[in-house]
C-alpha positions in Angstrom: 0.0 0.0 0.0 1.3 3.7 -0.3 2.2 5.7 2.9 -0.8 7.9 2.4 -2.9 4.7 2.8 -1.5 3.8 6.1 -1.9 0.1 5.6 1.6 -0.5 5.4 2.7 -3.4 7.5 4.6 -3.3 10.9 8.4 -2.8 10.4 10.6 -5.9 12.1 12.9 -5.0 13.8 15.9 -5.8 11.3 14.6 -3.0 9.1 15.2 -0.3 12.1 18.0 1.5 10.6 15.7 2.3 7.3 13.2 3.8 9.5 15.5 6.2 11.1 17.5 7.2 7.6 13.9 7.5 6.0 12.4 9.6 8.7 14.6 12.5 8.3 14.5 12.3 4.6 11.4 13.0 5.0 11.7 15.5 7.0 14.2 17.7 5.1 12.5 16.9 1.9 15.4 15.8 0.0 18.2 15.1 2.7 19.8 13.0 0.1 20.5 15.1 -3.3 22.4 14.7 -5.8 25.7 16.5 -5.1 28.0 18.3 -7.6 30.8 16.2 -7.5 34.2 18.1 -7.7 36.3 16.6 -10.6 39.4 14.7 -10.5 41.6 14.1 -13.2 40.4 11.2 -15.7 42.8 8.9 -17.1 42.1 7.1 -20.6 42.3 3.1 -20.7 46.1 3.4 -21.2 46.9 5.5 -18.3 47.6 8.8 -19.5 46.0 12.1 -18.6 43.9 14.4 -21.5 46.2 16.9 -22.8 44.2 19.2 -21.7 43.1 17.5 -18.2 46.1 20.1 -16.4 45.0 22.6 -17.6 41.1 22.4 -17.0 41.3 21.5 -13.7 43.5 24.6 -12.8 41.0 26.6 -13.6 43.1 28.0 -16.8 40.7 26.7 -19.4 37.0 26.5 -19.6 37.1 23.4 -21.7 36.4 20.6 -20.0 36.3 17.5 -22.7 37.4 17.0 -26.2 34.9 15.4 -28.5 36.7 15.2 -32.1 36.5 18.4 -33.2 34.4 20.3 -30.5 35.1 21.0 -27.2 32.8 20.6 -24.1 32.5 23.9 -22.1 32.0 24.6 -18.1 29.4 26.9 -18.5 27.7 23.8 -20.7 28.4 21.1 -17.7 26.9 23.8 -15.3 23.9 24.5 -17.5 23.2 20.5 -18.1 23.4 20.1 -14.4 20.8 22.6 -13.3 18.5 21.5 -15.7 18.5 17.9 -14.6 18.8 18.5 -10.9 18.6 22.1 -10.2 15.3 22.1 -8.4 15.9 19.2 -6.2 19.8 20.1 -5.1 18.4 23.5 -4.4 15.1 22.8 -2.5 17.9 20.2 -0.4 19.8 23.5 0.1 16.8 25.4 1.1 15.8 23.4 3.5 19.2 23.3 5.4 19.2 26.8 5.5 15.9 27.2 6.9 17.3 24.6 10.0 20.2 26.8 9.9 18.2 30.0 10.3 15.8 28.5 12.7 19.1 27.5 15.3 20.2 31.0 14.6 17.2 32.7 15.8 16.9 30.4 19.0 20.6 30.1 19.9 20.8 26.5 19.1 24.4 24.8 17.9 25.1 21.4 17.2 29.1 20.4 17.6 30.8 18.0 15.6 30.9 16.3 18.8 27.5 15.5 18.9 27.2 14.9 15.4 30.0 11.7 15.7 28.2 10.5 19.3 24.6 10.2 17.6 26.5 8.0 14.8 28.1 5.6 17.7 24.8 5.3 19.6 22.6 4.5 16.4 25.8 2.3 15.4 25.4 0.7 19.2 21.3 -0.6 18.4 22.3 -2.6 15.6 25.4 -4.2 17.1 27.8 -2.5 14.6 30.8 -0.6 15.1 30.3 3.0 13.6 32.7 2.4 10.2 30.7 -0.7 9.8 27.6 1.7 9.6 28.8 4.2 7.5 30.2 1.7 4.9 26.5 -0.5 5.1 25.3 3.0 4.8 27.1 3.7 1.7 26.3 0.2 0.2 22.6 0.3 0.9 21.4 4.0 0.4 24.7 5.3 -1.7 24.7 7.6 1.7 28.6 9.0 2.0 29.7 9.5 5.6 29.5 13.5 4.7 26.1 12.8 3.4 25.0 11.0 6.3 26.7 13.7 8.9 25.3 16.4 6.8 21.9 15.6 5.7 20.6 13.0 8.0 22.3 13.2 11.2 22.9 16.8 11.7 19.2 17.8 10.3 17.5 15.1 13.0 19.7 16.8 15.8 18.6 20.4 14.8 15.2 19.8 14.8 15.4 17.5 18.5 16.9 20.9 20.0 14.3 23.3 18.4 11.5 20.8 19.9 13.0 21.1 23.1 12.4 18.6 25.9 12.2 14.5 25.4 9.2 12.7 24.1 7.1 11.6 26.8 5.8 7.8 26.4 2.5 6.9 28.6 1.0 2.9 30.1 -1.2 3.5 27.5 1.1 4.3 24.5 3.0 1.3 25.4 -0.1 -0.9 25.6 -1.4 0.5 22.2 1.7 -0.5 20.7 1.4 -3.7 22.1 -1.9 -4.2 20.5 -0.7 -2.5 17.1 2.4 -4.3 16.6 1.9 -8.0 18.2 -1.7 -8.4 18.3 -4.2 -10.5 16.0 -4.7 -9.0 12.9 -7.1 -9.2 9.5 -6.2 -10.6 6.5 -8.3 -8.7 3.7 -8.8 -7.5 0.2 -9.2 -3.8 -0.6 -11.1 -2.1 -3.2 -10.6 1.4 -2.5 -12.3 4.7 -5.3 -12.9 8.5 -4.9 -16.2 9.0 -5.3 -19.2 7.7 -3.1 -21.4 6.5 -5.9 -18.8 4.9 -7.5 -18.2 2.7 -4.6 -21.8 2.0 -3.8 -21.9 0.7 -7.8 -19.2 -1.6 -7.1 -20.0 -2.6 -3.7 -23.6 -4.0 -5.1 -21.3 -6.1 -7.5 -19.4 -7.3 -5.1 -21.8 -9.0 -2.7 -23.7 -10.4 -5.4 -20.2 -11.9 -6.7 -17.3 -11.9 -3.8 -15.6 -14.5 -5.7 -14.9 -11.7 -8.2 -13.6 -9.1 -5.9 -10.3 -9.4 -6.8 -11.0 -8.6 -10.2 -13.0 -5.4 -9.2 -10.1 -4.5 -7.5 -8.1 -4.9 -10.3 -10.7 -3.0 -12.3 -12.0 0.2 -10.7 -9.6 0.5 -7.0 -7.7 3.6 -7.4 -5.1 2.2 -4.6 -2.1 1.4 -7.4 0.0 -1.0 -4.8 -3.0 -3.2 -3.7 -4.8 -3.2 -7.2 -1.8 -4.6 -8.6 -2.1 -7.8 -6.4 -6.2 -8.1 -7.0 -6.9 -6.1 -3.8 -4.5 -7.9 -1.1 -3.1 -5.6 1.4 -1.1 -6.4 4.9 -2.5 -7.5 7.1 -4.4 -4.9 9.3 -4.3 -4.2 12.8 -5.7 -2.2 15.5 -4.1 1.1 16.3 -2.5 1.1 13.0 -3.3 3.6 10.2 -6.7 4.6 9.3 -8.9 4.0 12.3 -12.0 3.7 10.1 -10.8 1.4 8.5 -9.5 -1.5 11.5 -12.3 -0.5 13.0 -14.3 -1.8 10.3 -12.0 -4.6 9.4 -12.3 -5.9 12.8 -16.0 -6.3 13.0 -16.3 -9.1 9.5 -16.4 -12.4 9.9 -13.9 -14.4 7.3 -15.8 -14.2 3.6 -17.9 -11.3 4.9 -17.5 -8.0 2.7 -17.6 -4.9 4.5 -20.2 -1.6 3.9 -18.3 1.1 2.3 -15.7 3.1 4.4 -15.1 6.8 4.7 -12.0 7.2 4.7 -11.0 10.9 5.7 -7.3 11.2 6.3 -6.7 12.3 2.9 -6.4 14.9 0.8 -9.7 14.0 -0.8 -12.2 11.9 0.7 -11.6 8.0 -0.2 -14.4 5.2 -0.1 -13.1 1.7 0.6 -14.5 -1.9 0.6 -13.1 -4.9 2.3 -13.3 -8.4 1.8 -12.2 -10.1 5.2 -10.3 -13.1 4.1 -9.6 -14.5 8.0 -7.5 -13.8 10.6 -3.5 -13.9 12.2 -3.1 -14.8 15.6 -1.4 -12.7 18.2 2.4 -12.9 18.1 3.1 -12.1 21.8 1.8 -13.9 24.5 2.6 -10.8 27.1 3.5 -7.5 26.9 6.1 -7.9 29.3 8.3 -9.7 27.2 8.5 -7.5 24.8 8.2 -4.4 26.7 11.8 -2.5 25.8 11.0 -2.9 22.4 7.8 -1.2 22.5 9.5 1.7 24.4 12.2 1.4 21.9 9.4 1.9 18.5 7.5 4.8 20.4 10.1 6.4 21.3 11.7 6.6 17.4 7.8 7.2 16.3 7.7 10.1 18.8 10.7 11.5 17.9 9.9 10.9 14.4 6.3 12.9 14.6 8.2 15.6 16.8 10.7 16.6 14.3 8.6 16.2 11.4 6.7 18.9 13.4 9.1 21.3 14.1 10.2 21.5 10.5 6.9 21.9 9.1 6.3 24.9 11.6 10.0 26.5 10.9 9.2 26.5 7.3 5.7 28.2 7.4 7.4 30.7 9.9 10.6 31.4 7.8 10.4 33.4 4.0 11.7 31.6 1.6 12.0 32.6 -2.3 12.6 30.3 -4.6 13.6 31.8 -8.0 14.3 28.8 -9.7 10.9 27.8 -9.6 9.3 31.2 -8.5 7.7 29.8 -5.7 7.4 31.5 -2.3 7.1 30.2 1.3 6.5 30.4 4.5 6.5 33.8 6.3 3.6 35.7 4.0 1.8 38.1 5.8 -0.2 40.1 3.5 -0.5 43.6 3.9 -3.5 45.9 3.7 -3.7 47.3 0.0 -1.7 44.2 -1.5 -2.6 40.9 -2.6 -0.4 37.5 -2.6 -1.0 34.2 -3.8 -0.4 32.0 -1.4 -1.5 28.5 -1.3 -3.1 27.2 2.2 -1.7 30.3 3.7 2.2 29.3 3.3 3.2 28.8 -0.6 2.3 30.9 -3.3 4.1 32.0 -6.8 6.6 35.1 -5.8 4.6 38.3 -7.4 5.8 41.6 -6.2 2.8 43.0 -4.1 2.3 46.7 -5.5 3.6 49.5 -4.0 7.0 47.8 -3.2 
């Protein structure tokens, strides 16, 4: 399923690390960009430099490559480059400036120091030694240790300051989670459309045929992921995602299809169907036993949820103009006499407002 369906599947615990990389590329956007890459001399299959490789690279000559005849220019590399990645190496760059400017204004610094200890304790959960991170890192996500420091590490201990203050994790968070993550849960099929008679067209086919559900879902669900497999999602449980929907999913009986579900944690109102194919036994006999693990999750979900937080408030409280794309945001308080066109009160195209 896609994230904004929020029937993803619990996470196992081996799979920890790509939470924590994940969240914070979230968070920044783009925390891993594509980086201009300063050149190094190239050597040709028998060894020997370019002729004019010495030259290039000390900045004496513009040309950069030899092909026949014509010559490949700097200004032409630099061009190429920001039209195939301008506008996602600068919105990267814009948003570590707004972290920057945010720990400006509040007096927050973040030492190298602290940078190189997060990296040993995250190292510390997985049993690794920190090289052995950075090098699984680099292998995995094509994360470089500057990378990592830079726009994962750093970015998540920025925003943990500007929050101020731990995460605070209650009896009942940790029994939730219990519940959520080692409790039964439903094995279904999903047909899931955006408008409400749609849905009640299709749900008047499907309980007159639920042996053909699978190909209605392959048919008419909007839901790419599940529709893909003829409806079959992970399996659902409570406390996880869309409460409508567990809710629901936990009241059928195996072979019984569901009335159609309102959906409202999107964008635009979804309509869902299930078909309750049985259910999975609890995993967990006690919560005790798995109690520090359950601390463990909430605590990166917290944390997770708090930074994600922070940043979205920093950017709607910092101006930001993006010229590249002439888009503005954050920081637009119109003025009487002037008009700006902002877009749910934060992003708009940059117009100059008259009189200015």
């Amino acid at each position: 399923m896609s994230e904004g369906n929020h029937l993803t599947s619990n996470k196992s615990s081996t799979k920890k690390w790509a939470l924590i990389i994940g969240t914070v590329m979230a968070v920044a956007v783009a925390a891993v960009s594509i980086q201009f890459m300063k050149s190094k001399d190239s050597q040709a299959a028998t060894g020997e430099k370019s002729p004019s490789a010495t030259a290039s690279n000390s900045g004496q000559s513009a040309k950069l490559a030899r092909v026949g005849n014509n010559f490949i220019t700097r200004e032409e590399l630099k061009e190429e480059c920001l039209q195939r990645y301008g506008k996602d190496v600068l919105e990267t760059l814009i948003n570590r400036k707004v972290i920057e400017t945010a720990c400006q204004e509040q007096g927050v610094s973040i030492s190298e120091t602290e940078v190189n200890q997060e990296i040993i304790e995250i190292a510390k959960r997985f049993q690794l030694e920190p090289e052995s991170w950075l090098q699984m890192l680099q292998a995995e996500r094509g994360l470089t240790p500057l990378q990592y420091k830079r726009d994962v590490i750093w970015p998540m201990i920025a925003l943990r300051k500007l929050a101020g203050g731990e995460v605070q994790i209650s009896e009942e968070d940790v029994a939730k989670a219990f519940v959520r993550d080692y409790g039964p849960r439903v094995k279904a099929r999903l047909i899931m459309v955006n408008k409400s008679r749609e849905a009640q067209q299709i749900w008047a086919k499907v309980k007159e045929n639920p042996k053909d559900f699978g190909r209605y879902a392959r048919e008419f669900s909007v839901e790419p992921n599940s529709r893909a497999l003829d409806g079959q999602i992970p399996p659902i449980s409570k406390y996880s995602g869309s409460e409508e929907l567990w809710k629901n999913a936990f009241e059928l009986k195996e072979g019984e299809i569901s009335g159609i579900i309102q959906l409202s944690d999107f964008d635009q109102t979804k309509y869902c169907i299930l078909l309750c194919e049985g259910f999975i036994p609890q995993r967990a006999t006690s919560q005790e036993e798995v109690q520090a693990d359950l601390v463990e999750h909430l605590k990166e979900e917290k944390t997770q949820k708090l930074v994600a937080d922070v940043f979205e408030r920093i950017k709607r409280d910092i101006p930001v103009d993006n010229y590249l794309t002439g888009v503005r945001t954050g920081g637009i308080t119109p003025t009487s006499g002037t008009t700006s066109s902002t877009t749910n009160g934060s992003t708009g195209t940059i117009r100059q407002a008259s009189g200015r």
